[in-house]
Structures are given as structure tokens and as C-alpha cells.
C-alpha positions as CSV (number, residue, x, y, z in Angstrom):
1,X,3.0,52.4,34.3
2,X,5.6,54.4,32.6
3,X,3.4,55.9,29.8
4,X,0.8,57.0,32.5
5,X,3.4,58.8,34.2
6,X,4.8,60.4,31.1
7,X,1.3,61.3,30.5
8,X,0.6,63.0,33.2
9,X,4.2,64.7,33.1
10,X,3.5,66.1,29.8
11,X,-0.1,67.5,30.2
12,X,1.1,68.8,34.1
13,X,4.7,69.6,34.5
14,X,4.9,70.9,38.1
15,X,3.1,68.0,39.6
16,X,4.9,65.7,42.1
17,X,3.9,62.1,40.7
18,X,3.7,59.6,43.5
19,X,3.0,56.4,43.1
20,X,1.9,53.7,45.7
21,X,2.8,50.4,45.5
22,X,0.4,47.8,46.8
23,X,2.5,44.8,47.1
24,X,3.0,44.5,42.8
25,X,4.4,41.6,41.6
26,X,5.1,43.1,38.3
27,X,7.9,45.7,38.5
28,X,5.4,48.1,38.7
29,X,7.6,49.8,41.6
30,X,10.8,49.7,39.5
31,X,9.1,51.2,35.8
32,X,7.8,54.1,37.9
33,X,11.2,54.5,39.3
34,X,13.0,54.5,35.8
35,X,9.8,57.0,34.8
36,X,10.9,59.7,37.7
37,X,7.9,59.1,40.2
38,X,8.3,59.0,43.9
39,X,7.6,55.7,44.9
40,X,6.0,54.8,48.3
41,X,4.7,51.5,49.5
42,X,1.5,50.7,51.6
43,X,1.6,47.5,53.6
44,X,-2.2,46.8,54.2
45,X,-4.0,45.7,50.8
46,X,-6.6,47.3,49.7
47,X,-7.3,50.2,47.2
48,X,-9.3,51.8,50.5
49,X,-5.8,51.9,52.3
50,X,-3.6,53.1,49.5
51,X,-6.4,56.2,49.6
52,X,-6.0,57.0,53.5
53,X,-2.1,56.7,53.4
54,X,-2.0,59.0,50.0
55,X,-4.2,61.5,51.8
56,X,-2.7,61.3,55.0
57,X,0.8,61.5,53.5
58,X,0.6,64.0,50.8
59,X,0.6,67.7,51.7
60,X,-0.8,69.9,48.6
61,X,-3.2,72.0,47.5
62,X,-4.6,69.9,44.6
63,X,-4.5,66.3,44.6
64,X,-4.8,63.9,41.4
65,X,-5.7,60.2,41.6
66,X,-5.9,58.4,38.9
67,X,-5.6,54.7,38.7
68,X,-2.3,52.9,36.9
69,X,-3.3,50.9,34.4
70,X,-3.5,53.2,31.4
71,X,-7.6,52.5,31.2
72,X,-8.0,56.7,32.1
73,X,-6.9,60.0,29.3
74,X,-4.6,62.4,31.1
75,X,-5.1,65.0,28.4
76,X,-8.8,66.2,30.1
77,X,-6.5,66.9,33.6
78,X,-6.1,70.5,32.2
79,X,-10.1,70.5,31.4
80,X,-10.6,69.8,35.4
81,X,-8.2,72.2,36.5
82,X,-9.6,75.2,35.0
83,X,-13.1,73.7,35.9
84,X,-12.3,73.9,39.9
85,X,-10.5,76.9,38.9
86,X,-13.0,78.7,37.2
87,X,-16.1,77.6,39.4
88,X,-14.3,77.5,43.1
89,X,-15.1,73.7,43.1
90,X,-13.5,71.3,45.3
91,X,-14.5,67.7,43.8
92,X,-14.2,67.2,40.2
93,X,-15.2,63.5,38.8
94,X,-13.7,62.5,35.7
95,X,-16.8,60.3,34.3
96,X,-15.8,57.3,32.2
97,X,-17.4,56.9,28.8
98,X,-16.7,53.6,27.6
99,X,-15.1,51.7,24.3
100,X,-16.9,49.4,22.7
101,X,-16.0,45.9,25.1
102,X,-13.8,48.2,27.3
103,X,-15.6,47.3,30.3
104,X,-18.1,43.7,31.1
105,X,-22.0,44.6,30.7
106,X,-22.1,43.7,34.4
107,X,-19.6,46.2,35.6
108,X,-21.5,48.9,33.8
109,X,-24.8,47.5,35.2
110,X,-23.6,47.7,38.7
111,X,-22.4,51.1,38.4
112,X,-25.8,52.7,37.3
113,X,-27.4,50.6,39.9
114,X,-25.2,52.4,42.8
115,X,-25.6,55.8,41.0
116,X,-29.2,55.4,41.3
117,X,-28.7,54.3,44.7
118,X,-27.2,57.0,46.1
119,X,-29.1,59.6,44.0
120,X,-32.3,58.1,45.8
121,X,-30.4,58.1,49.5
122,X,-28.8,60.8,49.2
123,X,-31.5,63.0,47.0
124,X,-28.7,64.4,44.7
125,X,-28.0,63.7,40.9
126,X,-24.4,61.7,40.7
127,X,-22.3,60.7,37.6
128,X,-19.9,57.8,37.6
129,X,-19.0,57.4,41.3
130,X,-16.4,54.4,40.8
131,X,-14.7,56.3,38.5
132,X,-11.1,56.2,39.6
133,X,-9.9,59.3,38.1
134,X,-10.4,62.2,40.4
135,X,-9.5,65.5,41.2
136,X,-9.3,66.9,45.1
137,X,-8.6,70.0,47.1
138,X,-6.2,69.9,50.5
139,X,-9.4,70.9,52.1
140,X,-11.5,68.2,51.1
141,X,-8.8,65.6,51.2
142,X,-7.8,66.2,55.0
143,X,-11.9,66.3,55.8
144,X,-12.3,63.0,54.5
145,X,-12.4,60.1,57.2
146,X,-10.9,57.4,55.0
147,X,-12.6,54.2,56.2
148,X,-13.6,51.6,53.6
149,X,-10.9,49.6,52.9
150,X,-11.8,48.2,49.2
151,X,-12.7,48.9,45.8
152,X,-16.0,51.2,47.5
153,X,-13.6,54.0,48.5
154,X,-14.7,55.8,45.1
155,X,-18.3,55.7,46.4
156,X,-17.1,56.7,49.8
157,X,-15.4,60.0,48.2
158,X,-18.8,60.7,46.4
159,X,-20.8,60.5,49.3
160,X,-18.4,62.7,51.5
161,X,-19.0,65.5,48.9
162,X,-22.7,65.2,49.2
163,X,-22.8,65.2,52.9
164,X,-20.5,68.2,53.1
165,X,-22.8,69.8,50.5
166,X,-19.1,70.7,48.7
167,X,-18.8,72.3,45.4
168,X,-18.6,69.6,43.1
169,X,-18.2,69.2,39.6
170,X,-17.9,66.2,36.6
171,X,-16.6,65.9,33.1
172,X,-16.1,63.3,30.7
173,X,-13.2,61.3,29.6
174,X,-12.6,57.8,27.1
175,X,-11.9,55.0,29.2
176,X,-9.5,52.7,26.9
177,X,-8.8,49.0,27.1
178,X,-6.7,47.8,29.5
179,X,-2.9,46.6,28.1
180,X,-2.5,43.1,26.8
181,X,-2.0,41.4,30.1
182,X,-3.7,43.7,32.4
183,X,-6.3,42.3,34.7
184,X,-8.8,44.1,36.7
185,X,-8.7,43.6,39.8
186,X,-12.7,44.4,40.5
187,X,-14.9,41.1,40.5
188,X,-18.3,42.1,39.5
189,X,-20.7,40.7,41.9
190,X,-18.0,40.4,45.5
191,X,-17.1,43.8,44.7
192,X,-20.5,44.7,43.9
193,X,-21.9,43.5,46.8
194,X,-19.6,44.9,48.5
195,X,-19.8,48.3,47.3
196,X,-23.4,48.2,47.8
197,X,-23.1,47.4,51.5
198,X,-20.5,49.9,52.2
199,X,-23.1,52.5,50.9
200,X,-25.9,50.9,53.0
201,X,-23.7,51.3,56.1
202,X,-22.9,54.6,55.0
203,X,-26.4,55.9,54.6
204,X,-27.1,54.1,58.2
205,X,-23.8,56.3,59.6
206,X,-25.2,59.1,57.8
207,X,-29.1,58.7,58.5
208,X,-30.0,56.2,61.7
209,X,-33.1,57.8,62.5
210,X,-34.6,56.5,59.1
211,X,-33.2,53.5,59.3
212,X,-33.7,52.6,63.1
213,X,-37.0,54.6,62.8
214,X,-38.6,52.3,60.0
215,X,-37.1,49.2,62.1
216,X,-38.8,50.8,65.0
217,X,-42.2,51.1,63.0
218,X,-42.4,47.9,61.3
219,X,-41.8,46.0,64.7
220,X,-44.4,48.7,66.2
221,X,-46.6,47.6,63.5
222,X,-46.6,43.8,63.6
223,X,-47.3,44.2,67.5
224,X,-50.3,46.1,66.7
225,X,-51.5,44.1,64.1
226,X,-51.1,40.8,66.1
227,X,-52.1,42.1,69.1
228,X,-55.2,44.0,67.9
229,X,-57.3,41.0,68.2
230,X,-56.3,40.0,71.5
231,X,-57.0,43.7,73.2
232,X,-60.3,43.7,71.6
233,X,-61.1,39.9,73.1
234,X,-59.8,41.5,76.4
235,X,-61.9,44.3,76.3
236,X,-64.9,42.2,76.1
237,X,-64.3,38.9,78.1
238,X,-61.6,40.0,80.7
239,X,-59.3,37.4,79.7
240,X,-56.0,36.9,77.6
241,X,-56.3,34.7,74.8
242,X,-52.9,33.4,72.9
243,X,-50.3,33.9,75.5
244,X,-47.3,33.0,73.5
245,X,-48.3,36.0,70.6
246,X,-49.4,38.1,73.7
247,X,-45.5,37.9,74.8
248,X,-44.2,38.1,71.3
249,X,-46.6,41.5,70.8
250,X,-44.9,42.7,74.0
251,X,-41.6,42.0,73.0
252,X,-41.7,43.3,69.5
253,X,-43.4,46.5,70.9
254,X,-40.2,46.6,73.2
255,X,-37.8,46.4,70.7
256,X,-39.5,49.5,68.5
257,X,-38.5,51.5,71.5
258,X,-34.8,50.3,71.7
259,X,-34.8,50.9,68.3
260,X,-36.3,54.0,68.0
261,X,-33.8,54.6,71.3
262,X,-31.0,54.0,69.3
263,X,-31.7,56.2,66.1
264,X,-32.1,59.3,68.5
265,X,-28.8,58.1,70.2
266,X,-26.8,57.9,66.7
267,X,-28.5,60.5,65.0
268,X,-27.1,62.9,67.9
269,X,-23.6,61.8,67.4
270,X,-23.8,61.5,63.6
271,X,-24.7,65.3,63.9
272,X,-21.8,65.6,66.0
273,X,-19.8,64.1,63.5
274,X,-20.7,66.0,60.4
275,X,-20.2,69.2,62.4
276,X,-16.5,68.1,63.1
277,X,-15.9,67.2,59.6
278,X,-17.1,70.5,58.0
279,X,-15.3,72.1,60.4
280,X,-12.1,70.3,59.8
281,X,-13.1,71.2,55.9
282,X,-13.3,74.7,56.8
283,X,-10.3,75.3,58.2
284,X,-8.2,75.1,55.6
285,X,-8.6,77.5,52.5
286,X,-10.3,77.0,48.9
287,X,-7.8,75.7,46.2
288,X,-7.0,79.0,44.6
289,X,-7.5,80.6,47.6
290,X,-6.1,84.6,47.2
291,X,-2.4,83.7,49.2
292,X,-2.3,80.1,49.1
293,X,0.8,78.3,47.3
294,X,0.4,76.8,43.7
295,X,-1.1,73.5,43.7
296,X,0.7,69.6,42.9
């Protein structure tokens, strides 16, 4: 923990380094102490909760987060800087490109499988969404709803900048081995599974009509198919063969409308929701905003 503060001190002397402390076992409280970071703890585990209470605890104009383990290079912070500097941006990923055995096969596996994920969801190209190295403006930060409460935070944050349609940007960085000792605390496939249902439930919050719209049609669908032959013996005989699929074709037909109900209801206050985030986005100023105070 000291060396990444001292990094970080060295390559951006007027930041205020804070560091939160998730219930550590491992001094990791008192080394940033010695190192001359702020530290604050955050009772509820979970990376997703250290997230919400450093964004709703921090006032600044630029925010850093960067993971604590020494994996991420501090020396590309400058290169991110200038990059939201220089193109008004208001996201900028710092992309891990890995080492050799730096990282398991399946973590980097998982990773291009959410990528591609949300890139089909979502319709926009994204880099390495888990990254946990990232660089925020106030405006972006205070927009962001904070929800998930686990490793998919870092997919949340992507998908947040693609809904807002922000200004977004991405470079590249070596991600090193972790320190003799160090033990990640991501599990491949719980953590991967989880991730991945945190953006399905996303891209439901984001998008109901196409999701309780193809529930509505496959239901709609079945009914039709199963009950085309019965209509047609109707039509000619007068009488209603198969009773028990004649009530199932009714019932399934039923539940396309609730569903299709539903997605109009959800989509309505999804709208309303987007609206109140971009407007909360807006009202606060671009980080080098002409007027606005030096960022941390």
C-alpha cells in the first residue's frame, strides 16, 4: 500500500490520496497512514460500497480510483489527464495489458466475454470494463446511481457512460503481478456470474421494452402456435377440442399482454430516470470548465 501511494504522490503532487479501508486484516489502514493518505473506513463489504461512499464522500473536480494492490502503473495518470484535458472527456479507462501469467486464462476470458456483451447490448465499442483503474469528473461521479454492491461496479461505471452518451476515452497501461502474498479477491466463475447478471439487470433497467417485449412475443407465439389447430377445428365442427391446451393458449396469450403491460410501464419510468440523471450530470460543469477550481 505504501509504494502505490508514493506512486501516485510522485507522478500527482496536489492530489488528496484517500484511502478506504474495507475491513483489512493486514495493516493496510496503518501503512497508508505512515504513507500520508487520509484514511476512511466503510462498514458494509463490498468493492460496490467502497465506490458509493468514495463518491458520495469526496468533493472534487477530478477523481482517481485505482485499486491498492500495486497490480496498476501510476506513471500513465499524467497520460489521462491531459487526455480529458485535451478532448473535454469525462471518463477515461485505463485498459490493462497483461504480463505473461499476470492474470488466470479464465479471468481474461470472462472479461472479453462481458466486453462483447455489452458492446452487443449496448451497440458501442468498449475496452477493458473491469479495469479498476479509472479516471472521473465531479460531474459524472455525482450522476452516477451507485447500486451494485460487488466486484460489477466497474461494469456498472462503463455502462453509465454509455447511457449518458458521455465523452469517454481509454488508454493503455501494464498490469504487474500482484506482491508475494497478495490474493485476489475476484473468483472467476461467482464473480463472473455475477458480473454477468448485474449487466443483464442492467440492460433490463435500461431497456424493458425489449426485454418484456420478446417475453411478450414468445408467450404470444406459443399461444398461437398451439392454439392454431384448435381455432381451425372450431371453425369447422363448432366444437373445442383439447380443453386443458385451450386454457393454457388463453393463459399464455394473457400473460403476453401483462408483459408487454409491464415493458410500456418500465420503459416510461426508465425514461424518466435517464432524464433525471443527465440532468443531474448537467448541472454541474465540465472538468476544466473556464472558472472551475483545479482538480484532486
Amino acid at each position: 500500500m505504501a509504494s502505490v501511494i508514493s506512486a501516485f504522490q510522485a507522478v500527482a503532487p496536489g492530489a488528496e490520496i484517500i484511502v478506504f479501508d474495507n475491513h483489512s486484516t493486514d495493516g493496510t489502514a496503518e501503512a497508508a497512514h505512515a504513507a500520508g493518505a487520509a484514511v476512511r473506513p466503510v462498514e458494509k463489504l463490498g468493492k460496490g460500497n467502497v465506490v458509493q461512499a468514495m463518491f458520495a464522500d469526496i468533493e472534487a473536480d477530478l477523481y482517481v480510483m485505482v485499486d491498492g494492490d500495486n497490480t496498476y502503473d501510476a506513471s500513465v495518470l499524467p497520460t489521462a489527464l491531459n487526455m480529458m484535458e485535451e478532448q473535454s472527456l469525462d471518463f477515461v479507462n485505463i485498459a490493462r495489458v497483461w504480463k505473461g501469467e499476470t492474470h488466470r486464462r479464465g479471468h481474461q476470458f470472462g472479461n472479453s466475454v462481458f466486453q462483447g456483451f455489452v458492446r452487443h447490448l449496448f451497440n458501442h465499442p468498449v475496452g477493458d470494463m473491469l479495469s479498476g483503474y479509472k479516471v472521473f469528473s465531479r460531474r459524472f461521479v455525482k450522476s452516477f446511481p451507485g447500486q451494485p454492491a460487488g466486484f460489477e461496479v466497474e461494469a456498472a461505471l462503463t455502462i453509465h457512460a454509455l447511457e449518458l452518451n458521455v465523452p469517454m476515452g481509454e488508454i493503455e497501461a501494464p498490469y504487474s503481478q500482484r506482491a508475494a502474498g497478495g490474493e485476489s479477491k475476484l473468483r472467476t466463475f461467482r464473480d463472473g456470474l455475477r458480473i454477468l447478471r448485474a449487466i443483464g439487470g442492467l440492460y433490463r433497467h435500461e431497456h424493458p421494452t425489449r426485454v418484456f417485449g420478446g417475453l411478450a412475443f414468445v408467450c404470444a407465439a406459443v399461444s398461437v402456435v398451439l392454439g392454431y389447430p384448435i381455432v381451425v377445428t372450431f371453425l369447422r365442427t363448432g366444437l373445442v377440442p383439447r380443453f386443458p391446451t385451450a386454457i393454457l393458449c388463453s393463459a399464455l396469450m394473457v400473460i403476453a399482454a401483462l408483459l408487454a403491460s409491464v415493458g410500456l410501464v418500465l420503459d416510461t419510468v426508465t425514461h424518466g430516470h435517464k432524464e433525471h440523471r443527465r440532468l443531474m450530470y448537467l448541472s454541474y460543469p465540465g472538468p476544466f470548465h473556464a472558472g472551475s477550481a483545479d482538480g484532486h
